[in-house]
C-alpha positions in Angstrom: 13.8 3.7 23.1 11.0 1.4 24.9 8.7 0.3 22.1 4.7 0.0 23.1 3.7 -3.4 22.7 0.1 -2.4 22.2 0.3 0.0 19.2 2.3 -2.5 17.5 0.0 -5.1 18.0 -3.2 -2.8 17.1 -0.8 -1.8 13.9 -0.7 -5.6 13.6 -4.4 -5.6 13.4 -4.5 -3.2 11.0 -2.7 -4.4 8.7 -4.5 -8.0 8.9 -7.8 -6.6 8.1 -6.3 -4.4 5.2 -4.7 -7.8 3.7 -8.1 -9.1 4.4 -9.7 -6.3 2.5 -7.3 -6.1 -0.1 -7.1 -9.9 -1.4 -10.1 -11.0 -3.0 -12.0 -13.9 -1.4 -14.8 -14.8 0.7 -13.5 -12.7 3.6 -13.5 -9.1 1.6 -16.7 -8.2 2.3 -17.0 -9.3 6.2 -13.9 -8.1 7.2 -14.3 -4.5 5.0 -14.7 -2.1 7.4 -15.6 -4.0 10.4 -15.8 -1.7 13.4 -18.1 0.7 12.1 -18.1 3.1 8.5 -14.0 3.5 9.3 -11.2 1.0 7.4 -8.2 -0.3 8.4 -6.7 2.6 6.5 -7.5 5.3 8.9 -6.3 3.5 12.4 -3.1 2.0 10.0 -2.2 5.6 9.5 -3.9 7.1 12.9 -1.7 4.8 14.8 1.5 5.9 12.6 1.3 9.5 13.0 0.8 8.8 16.8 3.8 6.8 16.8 6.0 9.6 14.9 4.5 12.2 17.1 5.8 10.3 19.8 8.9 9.1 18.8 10.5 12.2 17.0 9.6 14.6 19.5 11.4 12.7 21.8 14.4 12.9 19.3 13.6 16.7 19.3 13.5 17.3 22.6 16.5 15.5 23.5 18.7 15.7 20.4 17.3 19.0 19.0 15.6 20.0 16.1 18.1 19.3 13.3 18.3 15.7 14.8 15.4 15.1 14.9 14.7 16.3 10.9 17.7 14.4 9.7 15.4 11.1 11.6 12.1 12.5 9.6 14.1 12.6 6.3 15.5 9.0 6.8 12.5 7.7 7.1 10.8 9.0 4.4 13.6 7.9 1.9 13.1 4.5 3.3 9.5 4.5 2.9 10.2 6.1 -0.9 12.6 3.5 -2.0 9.9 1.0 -0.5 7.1 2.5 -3.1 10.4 3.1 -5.7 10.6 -0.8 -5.4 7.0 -1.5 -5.7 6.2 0.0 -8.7 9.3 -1.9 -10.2 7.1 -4.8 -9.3 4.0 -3.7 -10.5 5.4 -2.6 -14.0 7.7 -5.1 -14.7 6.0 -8.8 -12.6 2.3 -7.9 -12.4 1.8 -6.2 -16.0 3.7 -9.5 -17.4 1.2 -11.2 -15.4 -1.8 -9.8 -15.8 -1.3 -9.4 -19.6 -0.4 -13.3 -20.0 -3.0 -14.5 -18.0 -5.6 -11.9 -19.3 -6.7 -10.4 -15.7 -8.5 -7.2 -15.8 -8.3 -6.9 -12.4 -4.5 -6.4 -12.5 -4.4 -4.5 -15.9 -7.2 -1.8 -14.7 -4.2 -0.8 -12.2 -2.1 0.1 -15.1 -4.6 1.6 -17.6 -2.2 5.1 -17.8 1.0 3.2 -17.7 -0.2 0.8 -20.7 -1.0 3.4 -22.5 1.9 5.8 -21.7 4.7 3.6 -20.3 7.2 6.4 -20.4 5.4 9.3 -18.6 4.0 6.2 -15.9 7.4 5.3 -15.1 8.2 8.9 -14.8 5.9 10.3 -12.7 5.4 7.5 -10.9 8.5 7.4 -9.1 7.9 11.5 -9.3 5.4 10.0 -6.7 2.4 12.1 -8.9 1.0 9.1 -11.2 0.1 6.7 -8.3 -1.6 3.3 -9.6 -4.3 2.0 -7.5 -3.1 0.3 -4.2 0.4 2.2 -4.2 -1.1 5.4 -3.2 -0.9 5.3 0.1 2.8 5.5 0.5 3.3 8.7 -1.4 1.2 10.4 0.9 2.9 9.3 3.4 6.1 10.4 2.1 4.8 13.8 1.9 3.8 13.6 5.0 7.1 13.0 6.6 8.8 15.6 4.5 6.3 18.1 5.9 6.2 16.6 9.6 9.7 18.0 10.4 8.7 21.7 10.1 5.3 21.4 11.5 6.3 19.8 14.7 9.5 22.0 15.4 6.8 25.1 15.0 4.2 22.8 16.9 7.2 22.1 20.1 8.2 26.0 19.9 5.0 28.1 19.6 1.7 25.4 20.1 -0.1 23.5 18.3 -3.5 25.3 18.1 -2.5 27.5 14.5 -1.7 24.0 12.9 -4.6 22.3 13.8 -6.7 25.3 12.3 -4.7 25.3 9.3 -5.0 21.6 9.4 -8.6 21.2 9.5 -9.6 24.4 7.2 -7.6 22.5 4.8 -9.7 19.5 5.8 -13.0 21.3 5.2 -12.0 22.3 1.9 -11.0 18.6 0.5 -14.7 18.0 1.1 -15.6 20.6 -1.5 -13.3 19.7 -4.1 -10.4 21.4 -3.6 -7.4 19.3 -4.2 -8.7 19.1 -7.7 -8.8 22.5 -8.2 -4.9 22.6 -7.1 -3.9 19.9 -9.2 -5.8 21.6 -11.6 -3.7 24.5 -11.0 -0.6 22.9 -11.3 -1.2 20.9 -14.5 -1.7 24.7 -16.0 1.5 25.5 -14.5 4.1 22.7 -15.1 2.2 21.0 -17.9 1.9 17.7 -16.2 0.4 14.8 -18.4 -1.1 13.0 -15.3 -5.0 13.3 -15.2 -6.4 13.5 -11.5 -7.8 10.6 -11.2 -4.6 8.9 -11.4 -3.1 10.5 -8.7 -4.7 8.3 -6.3 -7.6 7.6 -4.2 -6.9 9.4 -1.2 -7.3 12.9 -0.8 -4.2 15.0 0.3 -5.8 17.6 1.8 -8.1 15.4 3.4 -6.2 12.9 5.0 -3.1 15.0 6.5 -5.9 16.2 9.1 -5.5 12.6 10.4 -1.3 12.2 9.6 -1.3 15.8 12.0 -4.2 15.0 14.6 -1.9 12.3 15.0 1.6 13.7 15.0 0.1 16.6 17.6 -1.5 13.4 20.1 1.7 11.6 20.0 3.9 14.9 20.5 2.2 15.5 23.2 2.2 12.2 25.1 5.6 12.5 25.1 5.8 16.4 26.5 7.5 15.9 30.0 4.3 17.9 31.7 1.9 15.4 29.7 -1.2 14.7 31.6 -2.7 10.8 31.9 -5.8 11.1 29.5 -9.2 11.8 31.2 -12.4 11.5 29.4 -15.9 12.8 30.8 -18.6 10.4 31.3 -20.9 12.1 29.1 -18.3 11.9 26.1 -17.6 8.3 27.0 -21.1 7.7 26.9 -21.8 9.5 23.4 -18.3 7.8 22.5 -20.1 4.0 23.1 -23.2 4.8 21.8 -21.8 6.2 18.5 -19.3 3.2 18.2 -21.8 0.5 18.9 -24.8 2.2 16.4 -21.9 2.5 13.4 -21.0 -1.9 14.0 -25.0 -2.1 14.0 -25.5 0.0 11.1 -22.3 -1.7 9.2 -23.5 -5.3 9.6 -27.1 -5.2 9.7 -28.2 -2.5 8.4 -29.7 -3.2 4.9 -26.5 -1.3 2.8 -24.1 -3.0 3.9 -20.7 -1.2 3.4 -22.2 2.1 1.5 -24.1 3.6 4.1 -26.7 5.6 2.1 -27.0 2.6 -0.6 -27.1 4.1 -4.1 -27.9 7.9 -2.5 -24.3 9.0 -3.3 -24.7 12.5 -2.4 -25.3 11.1 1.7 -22.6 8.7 1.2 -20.1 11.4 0.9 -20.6 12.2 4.6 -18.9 8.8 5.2 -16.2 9.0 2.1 -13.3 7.3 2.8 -11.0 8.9 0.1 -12.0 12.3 1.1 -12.2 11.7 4.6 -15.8 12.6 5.0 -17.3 14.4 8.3 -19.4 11.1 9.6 -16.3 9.2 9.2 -14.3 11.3 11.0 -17.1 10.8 13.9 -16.9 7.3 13.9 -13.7 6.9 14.0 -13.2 9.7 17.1 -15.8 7.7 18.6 -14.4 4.5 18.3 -10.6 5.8 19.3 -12.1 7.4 22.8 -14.0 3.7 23.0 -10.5 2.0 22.5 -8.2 4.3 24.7 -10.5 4.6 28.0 -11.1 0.6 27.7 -8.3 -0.8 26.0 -5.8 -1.6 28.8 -8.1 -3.1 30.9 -9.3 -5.3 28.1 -5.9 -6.0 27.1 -4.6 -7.1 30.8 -7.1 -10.0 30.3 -6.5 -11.1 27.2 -2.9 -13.1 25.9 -0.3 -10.7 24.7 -0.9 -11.2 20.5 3.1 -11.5 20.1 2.0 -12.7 16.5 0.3 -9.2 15.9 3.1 -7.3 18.1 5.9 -8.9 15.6 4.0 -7.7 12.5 3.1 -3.8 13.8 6.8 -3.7 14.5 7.7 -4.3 11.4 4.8 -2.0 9.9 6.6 -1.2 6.4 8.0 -4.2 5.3 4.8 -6.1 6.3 2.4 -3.7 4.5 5.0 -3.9 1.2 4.6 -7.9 1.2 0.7 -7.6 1.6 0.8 -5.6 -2.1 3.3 -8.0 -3.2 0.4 -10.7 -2.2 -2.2 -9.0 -3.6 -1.2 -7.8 -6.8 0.3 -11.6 -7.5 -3.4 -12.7 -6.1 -5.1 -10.2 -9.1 -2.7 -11.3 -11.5 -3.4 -14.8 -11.1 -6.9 -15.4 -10.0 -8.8 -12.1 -10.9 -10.4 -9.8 -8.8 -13.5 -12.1 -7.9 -14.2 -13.2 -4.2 -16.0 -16.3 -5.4 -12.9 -17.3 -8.1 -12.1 -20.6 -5.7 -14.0 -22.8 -3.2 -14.1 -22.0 0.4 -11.3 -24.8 1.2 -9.0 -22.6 -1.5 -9.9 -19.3 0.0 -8.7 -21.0 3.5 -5.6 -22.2 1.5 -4.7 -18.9 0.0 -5.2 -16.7 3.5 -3.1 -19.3 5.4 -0.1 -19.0 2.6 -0.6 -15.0 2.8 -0.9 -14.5 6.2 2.2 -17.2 6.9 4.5 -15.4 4.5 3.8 -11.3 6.1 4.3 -13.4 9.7 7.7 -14.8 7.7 8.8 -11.4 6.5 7.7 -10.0 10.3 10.1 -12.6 11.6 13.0 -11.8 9.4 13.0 -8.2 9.5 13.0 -8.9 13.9 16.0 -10.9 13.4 17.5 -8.4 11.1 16.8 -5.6 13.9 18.4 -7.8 16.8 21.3 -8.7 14.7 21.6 -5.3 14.1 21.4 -4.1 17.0 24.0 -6.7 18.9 26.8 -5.4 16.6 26.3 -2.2 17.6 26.1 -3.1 21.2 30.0 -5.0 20.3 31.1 -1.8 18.7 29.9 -0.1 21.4 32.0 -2.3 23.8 34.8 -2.2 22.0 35.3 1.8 22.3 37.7 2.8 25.1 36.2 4.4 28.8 
């Protein structure tokens, strides 16, 4: 199946910026949002759900529906053994770590699981006690689970019903209402978990995005799919909203909290709740990047650096935690814990060793994927 260069290499960005983000130095704060009030998170899992829409519904509309739910299911178990494996790492490595070398900001990550190893470990890999930093790939193995269903209704009868469901759900996240369900169903089943550690991103929040996604990628690849036209006015509104959110990011006299200290506004902009103004920005800045993308890429070098990592999206996001959580262990959780020339030093080794695992897991594919080519020539006519 042909592979898009350009998603992989915009995945590739992503997932620079969110190493950027995520390892504590000099760049943090620069490179922390730096298009606008959106993170790397959003296009990271914008860009995946687009890529699943368009991938599986291919596999759905060629293979047929159990095919392509059998493809769904294999990839989330990958992605769950991936977070199974992490938080092997965390509890066993980084607590080791962080209790030796006395680093708060690796031991905060564990505060539940210190205190109740055996329930952590349990409803960890239960994917319901999610530490801070692994809670992003729960969701998205909740996501997958559910994708299977809602694009087979999605191919069959439309997609308008799930996008209402989708963003009512949406809508109510913003007013507290994946608390009150977890609220619900500690009542019920008695779980020992308090909320807030069952990670930062809100459920019913974010699977607007997973789903606005999966219904944009489905539909690229519908045989009658129209090229994408945009009116002027929109592109216009589009560019003006884009360009006032990098302003307002970088210059304006808040830096990354829009609102400063007026938390009330700043929940219009909430990234773990995916807040309204967000949501804006970030529609704004994906019209921005679709209508003037390609042009802008055909003049640019292909970034076969960034292509190679987006490819390998998974393994290269697992080593940046691996990287991180070593980085907390170790140094702490202050951007000014080394010198600039040691900052430089730490972001090269980083950066070289997700380009290393990038590498690997290409060779694996190819290697892969020349046996069964052999196999393949081997069979009788």
């Amino acid at each position: 199946m042909k592979r898009y260069w350009e998603i992989d290499a915009l995945r590739g960005l992503m997932l620079v910026l969110m190493t950027a983000t995520h390892v504590p130095s000099r760049l943090t704060d620069p490179l922390g949002q730096p298009f606008g009030f959106v993170s790397a998170a959003e296009g990271f899992v914008l860009l995946s759900a687009f890529v699943s829409g368009l991938v599986y519904s291919r596999i759905g509309h060629g293979q047929g529906v159990e095919a392509m739910r059998h493809a769904f299911w294999d990839r989330a178990l990958k992605v769950y053994m991936s977070q199974a494996a992490l938080l092997l790492f965390l509890f066993t490595i980084i607590t080791a770590l962080g209790l030796r070398f006395d680093q708060q900001a690796a031991t905060s990550l564990l505060k539940y699981y210190l205190v109740y190893p055996r329930e952590g470990f349990f409803y960890s890999l239960l994917l319901v006690y999610q530490p801070a930093l692994l809670d992003i790939l729960p969701m998205y193995v909740l996501f997958m689970l559910l994708s299977p269903w809602v694009m087979a209704y999605g191919m069959r009868h439309g997609w308008d019903r799930v996008m209402i469901v989708s963003v009512s759900l949406w809508a109510l996240a913003q007013f507290g209402f994946t608390g009150w369900v977890y609220s619900g169903a500690v009542a019920l089943l008695g779980v020992p978990v308090p909320f807030n550690e069952t990670g930062a991103f809100d459920t019913f929040g974010w699977q607007f995005l997973w789903f606005a996604g999966l219904w944009l990628g489905a539909n690229r690849a519908a045989p009658d799919a129209r090229p994408l036209h945009f009116p002027k006015w929109l592109l216009l509104a589009a560019a003006v909203v884009a360009l006032y959110g990098i302003y307002w990011r970088h210059y304006g006299p808040t830096g990354q909290a829009p609102f400063g200290a007026n938390g009330p506004l700043n929940l219009l902009f909430d990234k773990w709740r995916l807040g309204p103004f967000r949501l804006i920005n970030l529609l704004a800045l994906s019209i921005v990047a679709v209508r003037f993308g390609p042009a802008l890429l055909e003049r640019l070098p292909r970034p076969r650096w960034l292509e190679t990592m987006g490819s390998a999206s998974l393994s290269v996001f697992c080593a940046h935690l691996v990287a991180v959580l070593l980085v907390l262990a170790t140094f702490g959780g202050s951007h000014t814990a080394r010198p600039w020339w040691g900052d430089v030093i730490l972001m090269i080794a980083v950066y070289g060793g997700l380009y290393g695992v990038a590498r690997a897991v290409a060779w694996q594919e190819s290697r892969q994927a020349l046996r069964a080519q052999r196999r393949r020539d081997r069979q009788p006519a």
